[in-house]
N, C-alpha and C positions, 0 to 999 in steps of 0.2 A: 304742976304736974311733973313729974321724975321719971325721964325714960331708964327703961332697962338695956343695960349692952348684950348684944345676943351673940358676939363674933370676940372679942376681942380685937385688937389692931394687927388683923390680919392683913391689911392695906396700905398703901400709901398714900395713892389718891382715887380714895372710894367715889366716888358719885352715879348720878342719874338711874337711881333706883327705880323697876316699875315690875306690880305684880302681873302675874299673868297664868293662867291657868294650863297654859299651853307646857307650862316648865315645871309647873307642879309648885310654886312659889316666888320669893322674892329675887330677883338678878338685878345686879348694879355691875358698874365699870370699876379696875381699877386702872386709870387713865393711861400712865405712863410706863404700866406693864404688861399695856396692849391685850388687858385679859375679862372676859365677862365670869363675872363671881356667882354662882346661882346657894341661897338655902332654903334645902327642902327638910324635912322631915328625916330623911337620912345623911343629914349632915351640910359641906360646904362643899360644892363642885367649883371647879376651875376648867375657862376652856380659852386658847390662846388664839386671837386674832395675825394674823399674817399683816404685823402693820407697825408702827411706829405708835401709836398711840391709839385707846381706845374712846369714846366719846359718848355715845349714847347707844340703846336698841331697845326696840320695838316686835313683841310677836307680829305676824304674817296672815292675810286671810286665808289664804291656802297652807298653814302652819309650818312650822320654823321660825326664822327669826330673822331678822335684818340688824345690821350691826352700823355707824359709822366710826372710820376711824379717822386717823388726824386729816386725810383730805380724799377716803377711799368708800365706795359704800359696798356692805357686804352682804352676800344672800345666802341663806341656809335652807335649804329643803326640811330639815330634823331642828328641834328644839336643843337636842345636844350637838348639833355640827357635823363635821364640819361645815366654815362658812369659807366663802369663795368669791374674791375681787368680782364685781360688777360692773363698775363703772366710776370711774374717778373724776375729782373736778379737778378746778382752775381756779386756788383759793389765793394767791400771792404771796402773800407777807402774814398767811392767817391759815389757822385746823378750825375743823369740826372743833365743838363745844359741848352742845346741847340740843334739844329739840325734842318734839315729839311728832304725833301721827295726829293729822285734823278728822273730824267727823266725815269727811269724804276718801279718809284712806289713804290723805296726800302725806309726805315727810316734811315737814318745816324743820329745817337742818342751818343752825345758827353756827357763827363762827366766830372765831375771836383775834386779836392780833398777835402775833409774838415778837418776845423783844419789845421794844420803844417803840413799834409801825404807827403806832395812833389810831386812828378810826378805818382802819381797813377792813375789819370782818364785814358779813353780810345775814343775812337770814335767805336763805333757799327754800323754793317747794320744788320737792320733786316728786313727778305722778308715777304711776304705777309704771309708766314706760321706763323710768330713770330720767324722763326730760325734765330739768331745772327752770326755774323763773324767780329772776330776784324778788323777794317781797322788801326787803329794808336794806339799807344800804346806810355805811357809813354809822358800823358797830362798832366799838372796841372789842367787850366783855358778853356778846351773846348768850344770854343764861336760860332763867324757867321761862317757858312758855306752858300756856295748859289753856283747854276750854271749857267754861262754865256749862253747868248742866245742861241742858237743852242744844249749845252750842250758840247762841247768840250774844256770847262775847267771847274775847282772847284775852289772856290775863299772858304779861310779856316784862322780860329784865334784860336791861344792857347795865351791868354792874355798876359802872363807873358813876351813871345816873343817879345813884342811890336813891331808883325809885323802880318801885313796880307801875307799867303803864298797863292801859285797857284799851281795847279795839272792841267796834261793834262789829259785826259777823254778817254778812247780806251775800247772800250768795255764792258762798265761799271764800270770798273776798273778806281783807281787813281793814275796815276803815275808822275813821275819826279817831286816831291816836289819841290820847291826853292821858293826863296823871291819874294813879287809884288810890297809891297811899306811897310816903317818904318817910325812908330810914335815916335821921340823923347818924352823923357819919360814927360818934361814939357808940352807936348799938351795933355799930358791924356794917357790912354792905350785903341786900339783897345776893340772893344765888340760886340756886334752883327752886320750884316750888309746884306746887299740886291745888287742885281746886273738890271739894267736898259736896255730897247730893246739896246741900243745902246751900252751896253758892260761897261759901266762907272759902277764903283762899286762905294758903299755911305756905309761908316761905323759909326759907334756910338761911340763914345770918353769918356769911364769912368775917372770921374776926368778931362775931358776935355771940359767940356763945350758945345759942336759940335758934328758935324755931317761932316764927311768929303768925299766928291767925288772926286774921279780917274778915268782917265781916263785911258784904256784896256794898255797903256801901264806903267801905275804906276804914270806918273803925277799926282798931286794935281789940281783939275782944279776947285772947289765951296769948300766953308766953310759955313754950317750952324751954327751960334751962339742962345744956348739956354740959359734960365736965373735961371738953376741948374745944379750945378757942376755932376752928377753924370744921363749921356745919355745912356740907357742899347742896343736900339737894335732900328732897321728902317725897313720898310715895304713900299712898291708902293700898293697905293690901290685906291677906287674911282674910278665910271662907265668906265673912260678910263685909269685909271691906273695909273693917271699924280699927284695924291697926293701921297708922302712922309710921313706916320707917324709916330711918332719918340716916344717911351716908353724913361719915367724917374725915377727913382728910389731915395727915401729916405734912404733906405737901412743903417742903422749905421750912419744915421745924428742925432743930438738930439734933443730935441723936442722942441726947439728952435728956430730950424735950418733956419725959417722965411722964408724959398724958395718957387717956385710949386713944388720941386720935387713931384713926384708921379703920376705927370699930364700924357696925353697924348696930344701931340701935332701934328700940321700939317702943312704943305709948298710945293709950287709945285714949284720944283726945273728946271721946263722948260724940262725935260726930261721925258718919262713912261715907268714903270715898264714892266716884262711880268704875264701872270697868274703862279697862285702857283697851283705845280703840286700835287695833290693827293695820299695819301697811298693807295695801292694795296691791303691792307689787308683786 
């Protein structure tokens, strides 16, 4: 399969792609120019977070949008903004990453370390109130999280692992961690990823080029090949859900580096996404 670049490298460090109706299309981050990217149908929007760093966001049950930044969470009333400090943590040695919204509406807000910290990041849930509860501890690389159809599993990346894990789902809760499928270290390392009606999970390959689909039982079953070494994260999006967009990042290339990274790209993998579920807050 051969995606198409729909942006050029408008970016640096594109990631955490997610469609949503609420915006009228696809919105991804570009991380460390603190800015949520929206394209719709009339082009490329740009709207600039009050922050240091942007990470992930999430539409709102009551619409808008939720943003984190490198250690701040932000709320917006309006899908275009402005968004407005919330409620900040108490990350150490570690920012926001990644994360998304669980089938109860809750934020699992992952984190990662800076510098040489080591295993400092964490995974946070925070509920509708803004009140946090560690779920993991002792992250380096907090990446894709996502919940399988139904929600009776968690599909989860701490990069370094070079492995995607799985949690079974009982009551909101996550339990019995173990392995789903490993990326040998020469295909790249896990990064963001997304889970399709059909249960097939599709991850993003830093340093790998691809984008790789599993099927529910950890098979390798599609390789998408992209034409920059550094793939951050994928999203199902598009009227029925059957598009795959996939964020690229230039992130520590040099300005040389001659690629599209930064692009945003697209491909329909023959499979559709489910909707992305909304923050409670």
């Amino acid at each position: 399969m051969k995606a198409e670049n729909l942006t050029g490298p408008i970016c640096v460090h594109a990631e955490a792609p997610v469609w949503s109706t609420s915006w009228g299309g696809v919105r991804w981050v570009d991380g460390d120019a603190a800015d949520l990217v929206t394209l719709r149908d009339d082009g490329i929007h740009r709207l600039h977070l009050d922050d240091t760093y942007a990470a992930f966001v999430r539409p709102r049950v009551g619409g808008g949008f939720v943003a984190l930044g490198a250690r701040s969470l932000h709320l917006s009333d309006s899908p275009e903004g402005p968004a407005q400090v919330a409620a900040t943590f108490d990350l150490g040695d570690a920012r926001f990453n990644d994360g998304t919204v669980d089938p109860l509406g809750r934020l699992l807000a992952g984190s990662m370390a800076l510098g040489d910290a080591g295993a400092v990041g964490r995974m946070l849930r925070i509920g509708g109130d803004l009140a946090s509860t560690t779920l993991l501890s002792s992250v380096t690389v907090s990446n894709g999280v996502a919940f399988a159809p139904g929600g009776a599993r968690a599909y989860y990346v701490d990069t370094v692992t070079q492995r995607v894990d799985v949690f079974d789902v009982a009551e909101g809760e996550l339990r019995g961690r173990r392995g789903f499928a490993t990326v040998p270290q020469e295909q790249g390392s896990p990064d963001g990823l997304t889970v399709a009606a059909d249960g097939s999970v599709w991850v993003a390959l830093w340093g790998g080029s691809a984008v790789q689909g599993y099927a529910p039982d950890g098979s390798l079953i599609a390789r998408i090949e992209l034409p920059v070494p550094q793939v951050s994260a994928c999203t199902f999006g598009g009227e029925d859900l059957g598009t795959l967009f996939i964020t690229t990042s230039a992130q520590g290339l040099g300005a040389d580096h001659g690629t599209e990274a930064g692009s945003l790209f697209a491909v329909q993998p023959g499979v559709h996404g489910v909707p992305v579920a909304a923050f409670a807050g």
